[in-house]
C-alpha positions as CSV (number, residue, x, y, z in Angstrom):
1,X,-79.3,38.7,-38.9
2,X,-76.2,40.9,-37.4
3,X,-77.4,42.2,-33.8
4,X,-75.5,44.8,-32.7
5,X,-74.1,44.9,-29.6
6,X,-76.7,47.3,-27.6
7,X,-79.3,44.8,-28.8
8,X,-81.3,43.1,-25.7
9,X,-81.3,39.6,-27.0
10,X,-77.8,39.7,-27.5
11,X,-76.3,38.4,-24.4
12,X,-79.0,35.2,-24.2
13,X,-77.8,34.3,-27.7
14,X,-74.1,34.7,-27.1
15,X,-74.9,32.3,-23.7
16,X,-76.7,30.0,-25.6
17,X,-74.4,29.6,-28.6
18,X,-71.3,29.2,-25.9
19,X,-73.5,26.1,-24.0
20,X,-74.6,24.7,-27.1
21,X,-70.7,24.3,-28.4
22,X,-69.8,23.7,-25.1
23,X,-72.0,20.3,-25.1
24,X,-71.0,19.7,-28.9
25,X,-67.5,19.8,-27.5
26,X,-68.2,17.6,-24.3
27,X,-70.1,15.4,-26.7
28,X,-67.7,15.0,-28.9
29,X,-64.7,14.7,-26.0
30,X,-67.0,11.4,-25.1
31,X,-67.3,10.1,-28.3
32,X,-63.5,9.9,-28.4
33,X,-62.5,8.9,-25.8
34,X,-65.1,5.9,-26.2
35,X,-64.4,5.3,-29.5
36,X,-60.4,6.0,-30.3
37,X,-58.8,2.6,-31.2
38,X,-56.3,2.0,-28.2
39,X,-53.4,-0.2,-29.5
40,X,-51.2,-2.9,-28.0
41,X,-48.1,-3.7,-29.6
42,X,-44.8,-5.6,-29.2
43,X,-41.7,-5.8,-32.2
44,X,-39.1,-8.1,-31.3
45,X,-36.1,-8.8,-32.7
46,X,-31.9,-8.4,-33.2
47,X,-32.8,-5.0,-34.0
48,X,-35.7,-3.6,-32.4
49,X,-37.1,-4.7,-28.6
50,X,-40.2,-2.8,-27.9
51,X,-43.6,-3.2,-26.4
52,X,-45.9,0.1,-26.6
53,X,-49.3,1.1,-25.4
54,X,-50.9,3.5,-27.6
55,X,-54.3,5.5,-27.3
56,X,-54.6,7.2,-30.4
57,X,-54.5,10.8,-30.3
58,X,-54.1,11.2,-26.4
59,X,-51.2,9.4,-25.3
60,X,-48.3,6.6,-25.7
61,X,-46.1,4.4,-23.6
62,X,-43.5,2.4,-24.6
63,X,-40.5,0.1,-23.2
64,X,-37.5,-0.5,-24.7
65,X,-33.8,-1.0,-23.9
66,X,-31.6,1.8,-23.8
67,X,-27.7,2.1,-22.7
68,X,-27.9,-1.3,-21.2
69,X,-31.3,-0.6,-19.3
70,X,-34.8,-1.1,-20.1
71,X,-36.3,2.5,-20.2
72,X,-39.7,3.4,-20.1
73,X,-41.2,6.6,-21.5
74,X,-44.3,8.2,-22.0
75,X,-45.7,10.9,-24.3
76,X,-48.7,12.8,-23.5
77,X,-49.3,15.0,-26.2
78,X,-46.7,17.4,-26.0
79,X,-45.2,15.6,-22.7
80,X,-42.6,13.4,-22.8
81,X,-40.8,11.6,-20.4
82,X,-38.4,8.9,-19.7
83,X,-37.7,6.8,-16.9
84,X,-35.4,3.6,-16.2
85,X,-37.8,0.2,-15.5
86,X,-35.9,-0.7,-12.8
87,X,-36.7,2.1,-10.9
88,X,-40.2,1.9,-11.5
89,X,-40.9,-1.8,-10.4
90,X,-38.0,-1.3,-7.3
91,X,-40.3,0.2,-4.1
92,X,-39.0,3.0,-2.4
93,X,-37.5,2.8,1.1
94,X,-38.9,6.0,1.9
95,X,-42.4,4.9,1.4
96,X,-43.9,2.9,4.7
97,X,-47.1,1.4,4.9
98,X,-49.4,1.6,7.5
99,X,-50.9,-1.4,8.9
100,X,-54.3,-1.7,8.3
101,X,-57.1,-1.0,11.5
102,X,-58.3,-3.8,12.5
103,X,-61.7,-1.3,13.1
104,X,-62.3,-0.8,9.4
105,X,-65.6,-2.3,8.5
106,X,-65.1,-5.0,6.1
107,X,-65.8,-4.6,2.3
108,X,-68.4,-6.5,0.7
109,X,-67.0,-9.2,-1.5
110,X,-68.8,-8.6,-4.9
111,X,-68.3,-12.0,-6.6
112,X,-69.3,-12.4,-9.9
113,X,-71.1,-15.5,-11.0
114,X,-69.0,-16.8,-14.2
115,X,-65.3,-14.6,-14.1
116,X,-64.0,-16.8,-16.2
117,X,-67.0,-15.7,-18.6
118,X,-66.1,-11.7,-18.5
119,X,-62.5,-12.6,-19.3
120,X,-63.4,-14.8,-22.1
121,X,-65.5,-11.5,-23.0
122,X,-63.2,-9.2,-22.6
123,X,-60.3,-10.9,-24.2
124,X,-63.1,-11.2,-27.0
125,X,-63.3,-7.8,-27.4
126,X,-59.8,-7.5,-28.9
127,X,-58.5,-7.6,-32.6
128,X,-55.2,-8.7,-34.2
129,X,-54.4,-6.0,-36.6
130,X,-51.0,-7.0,-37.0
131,X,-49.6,-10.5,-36.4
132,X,-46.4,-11.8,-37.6
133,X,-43.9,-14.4,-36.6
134,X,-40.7,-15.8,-38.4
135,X,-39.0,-18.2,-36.0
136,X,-35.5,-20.1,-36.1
137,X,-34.8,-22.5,-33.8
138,X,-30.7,-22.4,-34.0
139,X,-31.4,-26.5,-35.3
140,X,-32.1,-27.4,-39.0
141,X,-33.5,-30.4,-38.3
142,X,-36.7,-28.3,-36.2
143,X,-36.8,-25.9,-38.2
144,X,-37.8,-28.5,-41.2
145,X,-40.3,-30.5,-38.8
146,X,-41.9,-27.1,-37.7
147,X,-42.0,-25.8,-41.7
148,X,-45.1,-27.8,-42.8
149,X,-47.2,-26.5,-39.7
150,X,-45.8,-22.9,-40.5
151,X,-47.0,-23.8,-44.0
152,X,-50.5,-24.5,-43.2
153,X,-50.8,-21.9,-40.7
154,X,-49.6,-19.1,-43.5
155,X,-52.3,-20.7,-46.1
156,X,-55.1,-19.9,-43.3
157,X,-54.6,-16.3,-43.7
158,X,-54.5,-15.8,-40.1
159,X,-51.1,-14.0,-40.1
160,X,-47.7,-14.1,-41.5
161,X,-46.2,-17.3,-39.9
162,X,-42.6,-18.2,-41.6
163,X,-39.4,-20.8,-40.5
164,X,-36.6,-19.1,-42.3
165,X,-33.1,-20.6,-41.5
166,X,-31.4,-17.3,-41.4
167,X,-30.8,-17.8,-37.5
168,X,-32.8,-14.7,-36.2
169,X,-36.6,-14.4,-34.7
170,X,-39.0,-12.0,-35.6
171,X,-42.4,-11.0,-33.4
172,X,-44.6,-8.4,-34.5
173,X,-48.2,-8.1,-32.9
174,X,-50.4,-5.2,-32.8
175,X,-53.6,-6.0,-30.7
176,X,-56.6,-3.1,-31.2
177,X,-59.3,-2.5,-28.9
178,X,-61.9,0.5,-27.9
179,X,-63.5,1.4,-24.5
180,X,-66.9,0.5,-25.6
181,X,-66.0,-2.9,-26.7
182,X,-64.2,-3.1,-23.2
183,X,-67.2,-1.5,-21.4
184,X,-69.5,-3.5,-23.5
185,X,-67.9,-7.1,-22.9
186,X,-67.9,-5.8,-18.7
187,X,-71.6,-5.1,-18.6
188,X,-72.9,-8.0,-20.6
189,X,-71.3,-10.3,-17.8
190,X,-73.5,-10.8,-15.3
């Protein structure tokens, strides 16, 4: 039914349709950002060097080597910029840090009883999507000791493993991972 605007239940369902599509939109904001496949990737070879950090839909990083410097840059969503590595890993001069009061109460050292369990968890928690490796050693003789392992490791299905004797190395691995599996694999360790 079309209330007009000089209706008196007009306002209280025009603020209750905005709340209600405000939570959808909240809600649905969560669900991304909990469940949008963040991926981890790195292509190497003659051609291509590049390792990139991708959250699908909200934002990318990637390094790579430009004009004889590794250059980092990162898109988020419209956003783009680029900066040299160097730069980035290099501390300012102008930035000094202040010694730390020897007044400050001390922090409680939280210790967990089995770390090595939450990072056996949490590198769990990630999938190969991608994996590939073609690999020449410069020396025939390797390469054809290394072919029957490459063989075997091919037939498993587990990847695309090759020796070619072509004289150049190819990597490609994409690693895919969510914030619920990460948040998952944290808060089952105990």
């Amino acid at each position: 039914m079309w209330l007009p605007i000089s209706h008196p239940n007009y306002s209280s369902n025009r603020s209750a349709m905005f709340w209600t599509v405000f939570i959808l939109l909240l809600l649905f904001l969560i669900m991304w950002i909990l469940f949008a496949p963040i991926y981890l990737s790195l292509y190497w070879d003659e051609r291509h060097q590049q390792a990139q950090l991708r959250w699908f839909g909200l934002f990318r990083v990637e390094v790579f080597p430009a004009a004889e410097q590794w250059q980092v840059q990162l898109q988020l969503g419209f956003f783009k910029k680029r900066w040299s590595l160097w730069q980035l890993i290099q501390p300012s001069s102008k930035i000094k840090k202040d010694k730390p009061d020897a007044r400050k109460k001390k922090k409680k050292n939280r210790r967990l009883k089995h770390p090595l369990m939450m990072v056996r968890r949490l590198l769990g928690s990630f999938h190969f999507t991608r994996f590939r490796l073609h690999v020449d050693t410069g020396d025939p003789i390797w390469n054809a000791r290394l072919f029957p392992l490459f063989h075997l490791l091919k037939s498993s299905k587990k990847g695309d493993w090759a020796i070619n004797f072509e004289g150049h190395t190819d990597v490609c691995i994409v690693v895919e991972n969510r914030v619920a599996r990460l948040l998952r694999a944290f808060f089952l360790t105990k």
